[in-house]
C-alpha positions in Angstrom: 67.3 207.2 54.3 70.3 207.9 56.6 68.3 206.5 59.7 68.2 203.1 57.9 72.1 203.5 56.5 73.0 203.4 60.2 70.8 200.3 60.5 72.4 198.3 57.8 74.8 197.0 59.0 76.6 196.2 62.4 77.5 198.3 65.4 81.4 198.2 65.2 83.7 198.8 68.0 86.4 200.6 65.9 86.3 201.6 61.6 88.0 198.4 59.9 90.9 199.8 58.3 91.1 200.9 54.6 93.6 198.5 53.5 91.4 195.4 53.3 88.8 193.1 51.0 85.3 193.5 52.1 82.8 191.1 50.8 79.0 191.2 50.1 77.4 187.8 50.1 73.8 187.1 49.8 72.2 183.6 50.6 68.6 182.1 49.7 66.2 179.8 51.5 66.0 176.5 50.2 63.4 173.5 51.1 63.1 170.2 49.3 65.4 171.3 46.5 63.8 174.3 45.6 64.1 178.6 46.5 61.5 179.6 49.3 60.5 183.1 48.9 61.9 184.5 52.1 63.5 187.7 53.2 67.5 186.7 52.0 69.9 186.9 54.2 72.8 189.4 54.0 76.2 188.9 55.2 79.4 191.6 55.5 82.8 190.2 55.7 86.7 190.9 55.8 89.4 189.8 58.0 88.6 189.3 61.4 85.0 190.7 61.2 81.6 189.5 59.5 78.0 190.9 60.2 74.6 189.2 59.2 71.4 191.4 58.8 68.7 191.1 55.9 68.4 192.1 52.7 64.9 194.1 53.6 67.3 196.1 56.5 69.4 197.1 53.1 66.5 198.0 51.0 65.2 200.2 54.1 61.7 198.2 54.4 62.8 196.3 57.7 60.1 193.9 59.2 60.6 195.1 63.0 61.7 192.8 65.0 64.8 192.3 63.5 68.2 191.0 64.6 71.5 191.3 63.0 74.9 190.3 64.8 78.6 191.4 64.5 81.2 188.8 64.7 84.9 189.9 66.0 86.6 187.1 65.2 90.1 188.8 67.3 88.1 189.2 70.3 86.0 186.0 69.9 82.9 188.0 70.8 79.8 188.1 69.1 77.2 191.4 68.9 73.4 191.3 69.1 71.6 193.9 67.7 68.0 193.6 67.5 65.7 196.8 66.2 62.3 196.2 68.1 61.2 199.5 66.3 62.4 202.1 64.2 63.7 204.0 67.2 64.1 201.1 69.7 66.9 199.0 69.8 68.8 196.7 72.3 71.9 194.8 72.3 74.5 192.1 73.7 77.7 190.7 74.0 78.2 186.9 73.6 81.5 185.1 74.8 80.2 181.7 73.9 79.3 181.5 70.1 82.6 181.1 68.9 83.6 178.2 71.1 80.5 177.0 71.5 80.0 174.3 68.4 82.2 171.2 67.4 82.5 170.0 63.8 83.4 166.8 62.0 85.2 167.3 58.5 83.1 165.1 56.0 85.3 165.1 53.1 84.7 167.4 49.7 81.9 169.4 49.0 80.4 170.3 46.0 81.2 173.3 43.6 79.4 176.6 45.0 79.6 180.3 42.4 82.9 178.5 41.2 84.0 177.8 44.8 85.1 174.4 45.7 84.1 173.5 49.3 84.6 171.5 52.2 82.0 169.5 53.9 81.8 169.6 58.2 78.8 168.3 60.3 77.9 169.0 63.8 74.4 168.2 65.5 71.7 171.4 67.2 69.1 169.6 69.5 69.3 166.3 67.5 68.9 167.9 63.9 72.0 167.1 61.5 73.5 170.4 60.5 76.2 170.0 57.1 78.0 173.1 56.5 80.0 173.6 52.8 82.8 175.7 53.4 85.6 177.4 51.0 89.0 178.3 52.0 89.2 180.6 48.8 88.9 184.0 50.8 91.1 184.6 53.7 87.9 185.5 56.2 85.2 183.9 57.9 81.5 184.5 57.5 78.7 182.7 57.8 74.4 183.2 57.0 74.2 182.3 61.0 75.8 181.2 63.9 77.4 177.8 62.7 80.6 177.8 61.0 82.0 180.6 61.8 85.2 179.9 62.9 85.5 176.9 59.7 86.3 179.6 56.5 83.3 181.2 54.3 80.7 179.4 54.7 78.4 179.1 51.0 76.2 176.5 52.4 73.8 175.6 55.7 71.4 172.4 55.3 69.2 170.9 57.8 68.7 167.9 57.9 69.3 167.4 54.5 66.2 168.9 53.3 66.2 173.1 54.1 68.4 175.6 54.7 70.4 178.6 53.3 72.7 178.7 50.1 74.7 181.6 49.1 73.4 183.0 45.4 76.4 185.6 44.9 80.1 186.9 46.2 80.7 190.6 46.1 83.6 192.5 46.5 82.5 196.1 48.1 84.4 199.6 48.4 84.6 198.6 52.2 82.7 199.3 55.3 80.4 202.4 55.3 82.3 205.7 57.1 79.1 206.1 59.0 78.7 203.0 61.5 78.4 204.4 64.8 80.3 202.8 67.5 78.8 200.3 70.3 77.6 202.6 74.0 78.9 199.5 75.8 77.2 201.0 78.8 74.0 200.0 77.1 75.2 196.3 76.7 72.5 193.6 78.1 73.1 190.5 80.0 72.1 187.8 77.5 69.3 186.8 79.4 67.4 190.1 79.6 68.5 190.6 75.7 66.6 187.7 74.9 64.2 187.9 77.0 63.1 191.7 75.7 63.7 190.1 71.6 61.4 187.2 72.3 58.9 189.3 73.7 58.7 192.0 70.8 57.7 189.3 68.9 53.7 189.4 69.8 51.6 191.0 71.8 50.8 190.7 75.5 47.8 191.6 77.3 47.9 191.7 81.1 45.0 191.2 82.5 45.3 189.9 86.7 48.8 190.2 88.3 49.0 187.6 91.4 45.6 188.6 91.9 43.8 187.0 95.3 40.7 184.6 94.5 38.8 184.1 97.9 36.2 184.2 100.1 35.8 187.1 101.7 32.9 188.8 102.0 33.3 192.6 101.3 36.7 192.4 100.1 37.3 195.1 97.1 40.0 196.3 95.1 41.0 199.5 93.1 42.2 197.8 90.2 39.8 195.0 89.6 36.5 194.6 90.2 35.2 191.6 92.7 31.8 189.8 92.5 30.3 186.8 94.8 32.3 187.7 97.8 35.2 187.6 96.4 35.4 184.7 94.3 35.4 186.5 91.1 37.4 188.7 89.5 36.5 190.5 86.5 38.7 193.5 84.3 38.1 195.8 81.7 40.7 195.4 79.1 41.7 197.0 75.8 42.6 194.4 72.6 44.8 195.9 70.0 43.7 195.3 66.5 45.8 192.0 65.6 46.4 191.2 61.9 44.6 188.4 60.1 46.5 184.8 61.1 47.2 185.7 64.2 46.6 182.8 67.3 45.8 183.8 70.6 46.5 182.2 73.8 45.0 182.5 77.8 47.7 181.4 80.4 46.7 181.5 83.7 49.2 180.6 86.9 47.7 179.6 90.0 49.2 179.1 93.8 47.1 178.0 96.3 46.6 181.1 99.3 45.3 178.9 102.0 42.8 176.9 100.0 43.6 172.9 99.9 41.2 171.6 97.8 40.4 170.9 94.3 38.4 173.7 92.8 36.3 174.7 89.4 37.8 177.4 87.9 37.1 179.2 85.1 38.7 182.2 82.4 35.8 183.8 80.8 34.7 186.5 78.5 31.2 189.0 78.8 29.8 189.0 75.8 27.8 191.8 75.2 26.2 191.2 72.0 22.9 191.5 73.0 21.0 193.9 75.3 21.3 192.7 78.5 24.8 191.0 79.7 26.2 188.8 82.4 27.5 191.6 84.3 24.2 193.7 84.8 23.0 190.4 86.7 27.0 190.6 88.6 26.1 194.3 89.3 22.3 194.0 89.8 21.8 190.8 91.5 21.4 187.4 89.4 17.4 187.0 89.7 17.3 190.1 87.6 18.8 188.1 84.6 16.5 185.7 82.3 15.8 182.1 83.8 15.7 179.0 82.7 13.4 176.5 84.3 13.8 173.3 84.6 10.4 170.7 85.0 10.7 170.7 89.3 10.5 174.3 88.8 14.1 174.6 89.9 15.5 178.6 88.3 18.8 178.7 87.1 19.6 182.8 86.6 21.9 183.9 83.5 23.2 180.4 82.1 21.3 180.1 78.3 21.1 182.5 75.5 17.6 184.6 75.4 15.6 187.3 73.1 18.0 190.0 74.5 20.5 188.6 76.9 23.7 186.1 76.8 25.5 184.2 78.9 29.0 184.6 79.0 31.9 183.0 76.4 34.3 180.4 78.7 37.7 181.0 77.2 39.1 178.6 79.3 37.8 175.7 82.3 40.6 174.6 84.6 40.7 172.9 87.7 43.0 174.1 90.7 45.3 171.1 92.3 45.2 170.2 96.0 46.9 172.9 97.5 50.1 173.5 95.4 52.5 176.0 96.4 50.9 176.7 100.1 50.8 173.6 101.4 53.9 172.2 99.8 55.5 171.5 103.1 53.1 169.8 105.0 53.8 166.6 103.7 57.6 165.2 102.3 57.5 161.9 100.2 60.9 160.4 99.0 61.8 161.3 95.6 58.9 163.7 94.5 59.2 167.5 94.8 56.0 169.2 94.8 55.6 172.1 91.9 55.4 175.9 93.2 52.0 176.5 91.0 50.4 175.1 87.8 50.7 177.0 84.6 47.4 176.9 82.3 48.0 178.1 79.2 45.3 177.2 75.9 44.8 178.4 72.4 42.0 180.5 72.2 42.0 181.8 68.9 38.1 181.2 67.7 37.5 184.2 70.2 39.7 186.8 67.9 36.3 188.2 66.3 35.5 189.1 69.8 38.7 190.8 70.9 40.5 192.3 68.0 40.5 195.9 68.1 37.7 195.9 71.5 37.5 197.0 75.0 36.2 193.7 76.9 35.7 192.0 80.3 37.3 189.1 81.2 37.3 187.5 84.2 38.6 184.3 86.2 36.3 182.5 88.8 37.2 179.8 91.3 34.8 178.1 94.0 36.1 178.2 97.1 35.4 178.7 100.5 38.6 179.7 102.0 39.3 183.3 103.3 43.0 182.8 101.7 41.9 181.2 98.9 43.9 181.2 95.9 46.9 183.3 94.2 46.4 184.1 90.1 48.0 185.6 87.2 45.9 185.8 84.3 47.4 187.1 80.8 46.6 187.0 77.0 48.8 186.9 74.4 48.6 187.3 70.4 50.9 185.9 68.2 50.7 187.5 64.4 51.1 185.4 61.4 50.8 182.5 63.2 48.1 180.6 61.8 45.2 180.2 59.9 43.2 178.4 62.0 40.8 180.8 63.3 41.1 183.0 60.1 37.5 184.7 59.8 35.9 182.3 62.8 32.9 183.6 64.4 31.6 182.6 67.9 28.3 183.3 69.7 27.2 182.3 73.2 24.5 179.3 73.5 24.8 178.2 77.2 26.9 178.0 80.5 25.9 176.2 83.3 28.9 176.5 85.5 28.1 178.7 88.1 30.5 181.4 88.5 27.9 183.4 90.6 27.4 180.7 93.4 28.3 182.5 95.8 25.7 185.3 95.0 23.1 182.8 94.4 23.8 181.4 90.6 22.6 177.7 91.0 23.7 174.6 90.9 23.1 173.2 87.8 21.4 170.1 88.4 18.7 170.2 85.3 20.1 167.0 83.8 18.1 165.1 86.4 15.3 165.9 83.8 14.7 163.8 80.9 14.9 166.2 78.1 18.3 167.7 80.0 19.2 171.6 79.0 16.8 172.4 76.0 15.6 175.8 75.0 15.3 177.6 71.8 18.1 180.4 70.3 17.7 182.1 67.0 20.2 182.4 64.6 20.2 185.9 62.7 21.7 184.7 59.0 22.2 181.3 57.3 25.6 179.7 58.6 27.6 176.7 56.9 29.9 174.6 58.5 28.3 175.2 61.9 30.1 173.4 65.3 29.6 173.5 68.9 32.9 174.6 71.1 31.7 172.5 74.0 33.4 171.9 77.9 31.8 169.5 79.8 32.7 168.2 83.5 30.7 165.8 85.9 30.8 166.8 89.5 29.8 165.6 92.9 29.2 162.7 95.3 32.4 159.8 95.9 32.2 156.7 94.2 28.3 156.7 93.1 28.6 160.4 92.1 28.4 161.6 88.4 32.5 162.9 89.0 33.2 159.5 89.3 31.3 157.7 86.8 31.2 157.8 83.4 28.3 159.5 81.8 27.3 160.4 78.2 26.6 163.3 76.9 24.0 163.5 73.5 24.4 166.9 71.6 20.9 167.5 69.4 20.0 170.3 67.1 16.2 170.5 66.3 15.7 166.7 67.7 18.9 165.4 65.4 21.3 164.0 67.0 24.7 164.9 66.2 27.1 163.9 68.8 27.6 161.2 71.6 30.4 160.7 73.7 31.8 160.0 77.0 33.7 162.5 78.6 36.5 161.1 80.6 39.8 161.3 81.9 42.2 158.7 82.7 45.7 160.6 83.4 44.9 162.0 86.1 47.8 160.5 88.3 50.1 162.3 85.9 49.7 165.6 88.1 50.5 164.0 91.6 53.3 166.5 91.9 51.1 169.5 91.8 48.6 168.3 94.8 50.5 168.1 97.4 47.6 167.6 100.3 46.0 165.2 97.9 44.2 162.3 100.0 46.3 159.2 100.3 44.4 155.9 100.5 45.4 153.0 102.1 45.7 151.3 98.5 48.7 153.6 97.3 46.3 156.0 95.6 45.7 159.7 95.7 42.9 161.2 95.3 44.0 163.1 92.4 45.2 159.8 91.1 41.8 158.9 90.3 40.0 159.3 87.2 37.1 161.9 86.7 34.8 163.1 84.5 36.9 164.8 81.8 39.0 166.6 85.0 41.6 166.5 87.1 43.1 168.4 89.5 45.9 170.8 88.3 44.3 170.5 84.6 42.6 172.4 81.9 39.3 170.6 80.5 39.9 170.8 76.7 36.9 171.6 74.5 35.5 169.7 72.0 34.3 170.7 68.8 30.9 169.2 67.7 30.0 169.1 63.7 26.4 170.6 63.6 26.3 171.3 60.1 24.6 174.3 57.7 21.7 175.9 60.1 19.4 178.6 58.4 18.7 181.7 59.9 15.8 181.5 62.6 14.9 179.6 65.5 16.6 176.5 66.3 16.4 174.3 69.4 19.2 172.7 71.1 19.6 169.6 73.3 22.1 168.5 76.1 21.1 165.1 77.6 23.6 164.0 80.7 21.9 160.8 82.5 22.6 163.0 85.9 23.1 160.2 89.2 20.0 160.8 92.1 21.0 162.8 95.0 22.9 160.8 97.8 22.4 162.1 101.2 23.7 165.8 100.9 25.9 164.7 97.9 24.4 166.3 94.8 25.3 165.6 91.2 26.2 168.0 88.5 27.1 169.1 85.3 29.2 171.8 84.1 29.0 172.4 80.0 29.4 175.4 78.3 28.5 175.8 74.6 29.6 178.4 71.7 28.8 178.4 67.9 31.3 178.5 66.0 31.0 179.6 62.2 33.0 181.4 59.1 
């Protein structure tokens, strides 16, 4: 109980002396005219001084992290204090607060616990802030940052609609005798402060740290392991349990390390919820994995679901730019200023089944044939509370046909040239409702008669139904010219990564889709993917990338 006595409050400088009013007020959320049942806030006050924390601080059930902040209004500086733990805490000094707002006076306010009050506006990042004020205690004090230097502050509204109302006036003994005094050899810049409070908030997993993807055969690592000469990186990482409603996210930064072109890339997952995995075909060689045949004859090693084997889970398919970052001064146009490295970052949160509380592989693939190849950082993050998107979601591996293993002999997967397309059978061990496909699909090859540069549908059947059609395409792509730097210029004004592609472009994530497939019983089931794949031109071969994932509560 002491521990948390010391916590109430704020971190003083000096004792305030005996000889003056303290106050207690307490305020209450508010939305659309009614209380929101939300941790109150708590606010100290007397002359010259205020200090905000919460009312669960108080109580000594604290929801870590939590910040509080002591005002000095002598000084005109403002201390942070945020608890990241029960025995970590960090903390600030801000010159700006103070000085930092402007407000209009707006005339009488209405009656607050008996208070009359003035009404002053100011704007945050285009919301409309209206502050009721009283004059009828000689301090200042506010629920948060605005108003402070205006009188007590009883009410904060939002734009008209939410905010914070004060639901009693206290007057205290005074200031507890035990607050400690603030080490202000401990002080943070503002920056760091922030920086270390933002990130308490959720958890980060690290997975690659500026990690080389190239090709290079024989090139190893201590840290990581490498697969297809070097053009795959792969990690064993550990997932803390995360609480139900949490949302996860893969970001992924990439600089070009030599490489100029516009590569597949891929963030992916081993599952390993069958017998045989992806990775005993990465350690073992990839004709020891299952095949599927197409009607040429044509084996494609460890890309669909089999009695005893899976292929792996795609988190994430991204494309790398033309050369960002490396190549950034090899060509100078007037008014653009080429981007130092593309930032992927995607929701992932139907994959939580398969992380939380787990030791997994991930791992990150780019095609590329350049010894310098490209420059990554992979991490994951998990955000608690967040949502309830993916509450309970279930995912199981179906098919992948982008071949992360090419350069260990994984095929190109050219089986739409077939009629029937990818078809093969998977079993499904329990009844499911509310069934969906997390599909990615890209067309590759060839220049203007090639399947990456004409539109192509795609047909989704379940046991000969068919339950989706669409055409995957992207028409943005000329958004991104500042991240491809040695893009091809055309003697119409057009870059190559101007153009549009089949549902990519260069310096992009492709997006999945999520296909309705309906209740399926438990057995055996039979899925469809029909692509009308373009002939082979010359060398130029056309191709299909599509990965596929059920879904299910």
């Amino acid at each position: 109980m002491k521990r948390y006595l010391l916590i109430l409050i704020l971190i003083f400088v000096s004792i305030v002396g005996n000889g003056q009013d303290t106050y207690k007020i307490t305020y209450h959320y508010f939305r659309d005219g009614a209380m929101i049942k939300q941790d109150p806030v708590v606010v100290y006050a007397s002359e010259g001084r205020s200090f905000i924390t919460k009312e669960s601080m108080i109580s000594g059930s604290p929801r870590y992290p939590l910040e509080v902040s002591s005002f000095d209004y002598v000084h005109k500086l403002v201390y942070r204090i945020s608890y990241l733990s029960d025995s970590r805490i960090i903390q600030a000094v801000d010159s700006n607060t103070l000085n930092r707002y402007e407000y209009q006076e707006d005339g009488e306010g209405k009656e607050i616990l008996k208070h009359k009050t003035k009404r002053a506006v100011t704007s945050v990042n285009s919301n409309k802030i209206e502050l009721l004020y009283t004059k009828d205690f000689n301090l200042n004090a506010a629920p948060n940052d605005l108003g402070q230097t205006l009188g007590l502050v009883l009410e904060y509204r939002r734009n008209g609609n939410s905010g914070l109302v004060a639901s009693s006036i206290e007057k205290v003994k005074g200031w507890p005798k035990e607050l400690p005094s603030i080490n202000k050899t401990n002080l943070l810049d503002e920056l760091s402060y922030r920086d270390l409070l933002w990130k308490s908030k959720f958890i980060q997993v690290p997975i690659f740290e500026d990690e080389q993807i190239c090709y290079q055969p024989g090139i190893k690592s201590d840290s990581i392991l490498r697969f297809a000469e070097g053009t795959v990186l792969l990690k064993k990482v550990r997932i803390p349990e995360v609480e139900k409603g949490s949302q996860a996210f893969i970001e992924l930064i990439e600089k070009s390390n030599g490489d100029a072109y516009d590569r597949t890339g891929s963030v992916f997952i081993i599952s390993e919820d069958q017998e045989i995995s992806f990775l005993d075909g990465m350690k073992n060689g990839m004709e020891t994995l299952p095949m599927y045949v197409d009607s040429s004859g044509v084996k494609y090693p460890g890309m669909v679901r089999t009695e005893g084997f899976s292929p792996i889970l795609e988190l994430m398919r991204f494309f790398t730019p033309f050369g960002v970052s490396h190549f950034n001064d090899r060509l100078t146009l007037k008014g653009k200023t080429w981007q130092d490295s593309v930032i992927y970052r995607q929701d992932v949160s139907e994959f939580l089944s398969v992380l939380s509380g787990r030791e997994v592989y991930i791992g990150t693939y780019i095609g590329n044939y350049d010894k310098g190849g490209h420059k990554v950082s992979l991490e994951l993050s998990i955000h608690p509370g967040s949502s309830n998107y993916a509450e309970g979601m279930m995912i199981m591996p179906l098919f992948n046909t982008t071949n992360v293993m090419e350069m260990a002999g994984q095929t190109y997967p050219t089986m739409f040239s077939d009629e029937r397309g990818l078809e093969f059978k998977f079993t499904l061990p329990e009844n499911r409702k509310g069934v969906k496909l997390r599909y990615i699909t890209t067309g590759h090859g060839g220049w203007g008669n090639g399947d990456e540069f004409v539109p192509k549908a795609n047909s989704i059947f379940i046991d000969g139904e068919l339950k989706a059609q669409f055409t995957p395409w992207r028409l943005d792509c000329g958004s991104y010219r500042l991240y491809n730097p040695v893009s091809g210029n055309f003697d119409n004004g057009l870059s190559s990564s101007d153009l549009s592609r089949s549902n990519w472009c260069p310096g992009t994530i492709t997006n999945p889709v999520f296909i309705e497939l309906g209740d399926l019983s438990a057995g055996e089931h039979i899925i469809r993917v029909r692509i009308p794949q373009g002939p082979k031109e010359g060398e130029s071969t056309s191709f299909w990338n599509v990965s596929g994932a059920l879904v299910y509560q």
